[in-house]
C-alpha positions in Angstrom: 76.1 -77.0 -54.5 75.2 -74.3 -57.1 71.8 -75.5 -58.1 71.3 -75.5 -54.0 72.1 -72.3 -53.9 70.0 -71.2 -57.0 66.3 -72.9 -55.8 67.2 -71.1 -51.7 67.4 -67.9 -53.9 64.4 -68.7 -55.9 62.4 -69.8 -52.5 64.0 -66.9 -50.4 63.1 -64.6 -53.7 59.0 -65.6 -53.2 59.5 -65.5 -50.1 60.2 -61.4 -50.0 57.7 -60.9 -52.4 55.1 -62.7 -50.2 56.0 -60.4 -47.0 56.0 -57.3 -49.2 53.4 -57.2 -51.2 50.9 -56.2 -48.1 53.3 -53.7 -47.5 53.2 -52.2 -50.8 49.4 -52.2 -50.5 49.3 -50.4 -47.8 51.8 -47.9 -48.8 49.4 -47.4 -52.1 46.8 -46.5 -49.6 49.1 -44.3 -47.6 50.2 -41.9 -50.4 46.5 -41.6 -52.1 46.1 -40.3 -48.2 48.4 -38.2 -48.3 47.3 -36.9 -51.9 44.0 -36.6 -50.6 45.3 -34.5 -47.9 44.5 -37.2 -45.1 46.8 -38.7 -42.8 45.6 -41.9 -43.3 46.7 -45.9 -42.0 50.3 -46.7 -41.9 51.9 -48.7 -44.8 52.5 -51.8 -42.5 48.6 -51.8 -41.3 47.7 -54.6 -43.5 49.8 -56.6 -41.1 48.2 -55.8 -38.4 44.3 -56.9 -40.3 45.9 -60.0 -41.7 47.2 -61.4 -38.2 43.5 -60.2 -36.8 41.7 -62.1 -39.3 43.6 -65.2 -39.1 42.7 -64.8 -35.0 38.8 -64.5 -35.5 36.0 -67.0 -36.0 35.4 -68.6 -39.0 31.5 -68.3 -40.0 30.1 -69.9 -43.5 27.0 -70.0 -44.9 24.8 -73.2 -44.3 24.4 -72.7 -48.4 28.0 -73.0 -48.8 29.6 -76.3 -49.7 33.1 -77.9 -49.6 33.8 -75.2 -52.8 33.4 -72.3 -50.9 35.8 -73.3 -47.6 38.7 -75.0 -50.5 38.5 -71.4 -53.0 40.5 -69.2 -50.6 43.5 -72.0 -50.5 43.3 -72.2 -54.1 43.5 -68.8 -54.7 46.4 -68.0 -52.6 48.5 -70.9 -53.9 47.9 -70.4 -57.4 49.2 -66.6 -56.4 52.3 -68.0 -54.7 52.8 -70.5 -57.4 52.9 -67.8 -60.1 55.0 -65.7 -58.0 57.7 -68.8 -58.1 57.8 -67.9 -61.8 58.1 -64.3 -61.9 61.5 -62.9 -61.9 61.4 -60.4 -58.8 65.1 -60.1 -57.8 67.1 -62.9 -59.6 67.1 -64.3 -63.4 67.4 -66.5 -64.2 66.6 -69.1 -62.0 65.9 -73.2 -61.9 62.3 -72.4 -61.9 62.2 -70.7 -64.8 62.2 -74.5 -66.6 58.9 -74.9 -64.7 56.7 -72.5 -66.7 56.5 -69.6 -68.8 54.5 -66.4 -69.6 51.7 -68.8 -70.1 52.1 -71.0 -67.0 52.0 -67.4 -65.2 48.9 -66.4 -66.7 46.9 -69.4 -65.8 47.7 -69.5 -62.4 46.4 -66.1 -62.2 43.1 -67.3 -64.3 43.0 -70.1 -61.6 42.7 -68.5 -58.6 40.1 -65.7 -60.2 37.8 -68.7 -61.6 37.8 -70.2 -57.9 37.3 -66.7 -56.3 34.4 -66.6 -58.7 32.7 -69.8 -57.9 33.1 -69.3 -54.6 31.2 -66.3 -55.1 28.3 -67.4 -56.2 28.4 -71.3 -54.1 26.4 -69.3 -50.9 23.6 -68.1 -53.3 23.8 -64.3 -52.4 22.9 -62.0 -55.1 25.6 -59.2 -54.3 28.2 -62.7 -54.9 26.7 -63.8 -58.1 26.8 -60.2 -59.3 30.6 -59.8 -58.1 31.5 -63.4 -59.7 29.6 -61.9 -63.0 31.6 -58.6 -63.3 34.7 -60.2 -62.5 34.6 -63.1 -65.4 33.8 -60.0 -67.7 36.9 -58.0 -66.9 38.9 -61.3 -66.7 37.4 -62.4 -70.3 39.0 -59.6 -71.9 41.8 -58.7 -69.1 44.0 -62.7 -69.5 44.3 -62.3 -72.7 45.6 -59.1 -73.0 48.7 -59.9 -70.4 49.6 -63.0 -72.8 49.3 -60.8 -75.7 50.9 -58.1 -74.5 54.0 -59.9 -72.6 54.1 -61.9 -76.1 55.1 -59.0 -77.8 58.4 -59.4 -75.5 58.6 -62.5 -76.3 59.1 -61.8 -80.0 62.0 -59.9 -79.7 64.0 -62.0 -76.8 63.0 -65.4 -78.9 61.2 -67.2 -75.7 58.1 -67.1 -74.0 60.1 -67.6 -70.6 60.1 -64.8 -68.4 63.8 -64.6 -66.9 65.3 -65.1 -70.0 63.5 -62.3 -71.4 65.2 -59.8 -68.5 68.7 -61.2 -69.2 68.1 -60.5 -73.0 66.7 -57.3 -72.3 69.5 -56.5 -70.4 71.9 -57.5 -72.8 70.1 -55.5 -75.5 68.7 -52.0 -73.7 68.0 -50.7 -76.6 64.8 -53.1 -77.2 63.5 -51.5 -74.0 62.7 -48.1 -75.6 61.2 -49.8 -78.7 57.6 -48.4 -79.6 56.3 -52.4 -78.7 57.8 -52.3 -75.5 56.2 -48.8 -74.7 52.5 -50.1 -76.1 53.0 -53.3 -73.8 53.9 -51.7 -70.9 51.0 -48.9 -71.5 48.5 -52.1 -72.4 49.7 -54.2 -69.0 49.3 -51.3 -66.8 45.9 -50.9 -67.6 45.0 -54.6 -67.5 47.1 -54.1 -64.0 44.5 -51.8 -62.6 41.5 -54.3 -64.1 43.0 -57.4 -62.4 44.1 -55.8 -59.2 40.2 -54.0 -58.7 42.3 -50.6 -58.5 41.0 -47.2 -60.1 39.3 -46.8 -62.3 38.2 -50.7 -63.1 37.1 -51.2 -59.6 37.4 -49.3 -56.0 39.2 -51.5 -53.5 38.2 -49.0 -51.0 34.2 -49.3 -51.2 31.7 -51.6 -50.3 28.6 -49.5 -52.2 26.6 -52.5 -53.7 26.3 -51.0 -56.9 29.8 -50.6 -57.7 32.0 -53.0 -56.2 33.6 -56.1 -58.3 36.1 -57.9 -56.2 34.7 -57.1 -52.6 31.1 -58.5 -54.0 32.8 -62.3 -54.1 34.6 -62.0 -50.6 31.4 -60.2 -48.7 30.8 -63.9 -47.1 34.3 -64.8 -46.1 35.5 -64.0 -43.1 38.4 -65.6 -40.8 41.8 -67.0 -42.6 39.7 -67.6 -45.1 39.4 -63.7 -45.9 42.5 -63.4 -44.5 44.2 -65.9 -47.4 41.7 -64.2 -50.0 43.1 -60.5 -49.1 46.4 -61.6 -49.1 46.8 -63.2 -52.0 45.7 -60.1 -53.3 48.3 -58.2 -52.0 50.5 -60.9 -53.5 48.6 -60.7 -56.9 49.2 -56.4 -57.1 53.0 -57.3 -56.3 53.4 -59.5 -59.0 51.5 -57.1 -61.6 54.0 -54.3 -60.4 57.1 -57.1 -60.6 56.0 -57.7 -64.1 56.3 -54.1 -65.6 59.1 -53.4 -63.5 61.4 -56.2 -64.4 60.5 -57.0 -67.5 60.4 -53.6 -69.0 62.9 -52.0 -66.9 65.2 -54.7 -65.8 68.6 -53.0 -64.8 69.3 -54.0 -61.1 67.9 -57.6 -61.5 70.1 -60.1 -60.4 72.2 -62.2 -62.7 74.8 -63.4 -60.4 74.4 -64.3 -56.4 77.3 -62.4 -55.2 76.1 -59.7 -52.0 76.7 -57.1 -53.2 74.4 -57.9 -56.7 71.7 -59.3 -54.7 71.6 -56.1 -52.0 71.4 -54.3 -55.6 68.9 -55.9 -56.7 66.7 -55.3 -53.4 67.2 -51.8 -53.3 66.8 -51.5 -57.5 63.2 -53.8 -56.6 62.0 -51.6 -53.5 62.5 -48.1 -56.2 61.1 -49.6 -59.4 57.6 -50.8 -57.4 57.8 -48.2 -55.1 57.5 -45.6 -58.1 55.4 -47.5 -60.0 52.9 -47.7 -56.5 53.0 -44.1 -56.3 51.6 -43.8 -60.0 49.0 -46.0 -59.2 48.2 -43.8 -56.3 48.6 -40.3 -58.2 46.1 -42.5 -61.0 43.8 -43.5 -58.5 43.4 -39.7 -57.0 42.7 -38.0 -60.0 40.8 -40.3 -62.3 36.6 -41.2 -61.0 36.0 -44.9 -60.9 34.3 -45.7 -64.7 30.7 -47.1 -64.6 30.4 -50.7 -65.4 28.9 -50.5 -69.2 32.7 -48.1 -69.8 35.2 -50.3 -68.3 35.1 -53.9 -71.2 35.5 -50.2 -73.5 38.8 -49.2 -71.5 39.9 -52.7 -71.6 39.2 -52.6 -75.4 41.7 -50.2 -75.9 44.1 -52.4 -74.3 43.8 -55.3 -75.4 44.3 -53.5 -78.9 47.6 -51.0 -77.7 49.1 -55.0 -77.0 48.1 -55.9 -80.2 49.9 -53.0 -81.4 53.0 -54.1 -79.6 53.3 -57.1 -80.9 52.6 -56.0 -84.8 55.8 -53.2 -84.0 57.9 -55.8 -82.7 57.0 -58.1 -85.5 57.5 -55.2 -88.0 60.8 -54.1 -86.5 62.4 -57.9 -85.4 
């Protein structure tokens, strides 16, 4: 009856993170409006583009092939898959046995390589430059997340995520250790890369000479750009999940009582809602970095987690 109990929370728990995340993407958009001095979309108007897109008419390429229409359901069940994994409101949970730090990075890995190919299948040029750009950030982005999360993984003893909350929360003071500071710094940068935010990548522009992410989806359309943006969405909310619980982890769940859980929701909802609002304040103040600057950027964090994991090694 327990373990029943445990995989409804683990479902119910991807479950919330799937019908968030758009949310939390738009309400990214709605305070870098309001920064801006803009009224700008409502926070819920991603719903509203999601349930038009899945209403319109599909139109492919006749240079596409089977790849291109299969990508966009790879992409957004590798995202939902990793988001099985990632410790949002409860830890730990029967999934956890399922996979690990690494498991969670090659989903991600999975659904960018598809998103890639399916880039360049129709033959367009601004899709094989997209593809291009994006393997480059994602060649030096992946591994940075492993090594960076790693360095956790050196103090808690395991390379799985929710027992790495429930050790952190058992010892808070490894949370203010100088690894944990140069992971989290190292993560939220690769967190910007991988999610196309500022100032890797403009989600908001479709100027041919700049765009990474929107280059690869310029010949979806349908549910199939519907899947695409939402797993997206899905993909930002797990990034934000990831520094928030794993470096900040008071208000996770360890026990399915009510009142814990309701905790744990409103502790979720402050921890990504701040850390949105720092991607906005980012996003408004920094200019998007030209494409020779950003493997530099991503350079120096790739090497601030290599710094966390010599500190935690140093000080284990």
């Amino acid at each position: 009856m327990v373990l029943t109990v445990e995989y409804a929370l683990e479902v119910s728990q991807a479950v919330f993170g799937l019908a968030l995340a758009p949310f939390l993407v738009g309400f990214v958009r709605w305070v870098k409006a309001r920064l801006q001095n803009r009224r700008g979309a409502p926070p819920w108007q991603l719903y509203y583009e999601l349930a038009k897109l899945f209403g319109k008419e599909v139109v492919v390429s006749r240079e596409a092939s089977w790849l291109f229409y299969f990508a966009p359901y790879v992409v957004f069940a590798s995202t939902l898959a990793a988001a099985f994994l990632v410790p949002l409101l409860f830890a730990p949970l029967p999934f956890d046995g399922l996979g690990d730090l690494l498991a969670v990075v090659y989903l991600l890995m999975l659904g960018t390589f598809f998103l890639a190919l399916a880039g360049l299948d129709p033959g367009t040029a601004f899709g094989g430059m997209g593809s291009s750009r994006e393997m480059t950030v994602a060649a030096i982005a992946e591994p940075t997340i492993a090594v960076a999360i790693f360095s956790l993984a050196i103090g808690t003893g395991s390379t799985n995520l929710g027992r790495m909350v429930t050790l952190t929360l058992d010892n808070p003071a490894t949370a203010i250790s100088p690894g944990h500071l140069l992971a989290f710094a190292a993560l939220f940068i690769v967190a910007l890369a991988e999610t196309g935010r500022l100032p890797v990548d403009n989600p908001a522009t479709h100027l041919e000479l700049t765009m990474i992410h929107e280059a690869m989806i310029l010949e979806y359309s349908g549910r199939y750009l519907a899947l695409i943006e939402w797993a997206a969405a899905l993909k930002f909310m797990i990034f934000l999940s990831l520094l928030a619980n794993l470096f900040l982890p008071w208000g996770v769940a360890t026990d399915f009582s009510p009142v814990t859980i309701s905790a744990a929701v409103v502790a979720f909802l402050l921890k990504v809602g701040c850390l949105g609002l720092l991607i906005a304040f980012t996003e408004t103040h920094v200019a998007k970095l030209r494409l020779f600057r950003v493997p530099e950027l991503l350079g120096v964090s790739f090497v601030l987690a290599l710094l966390a994991v010599t500190s935690s090694l140093l000080l284990k």
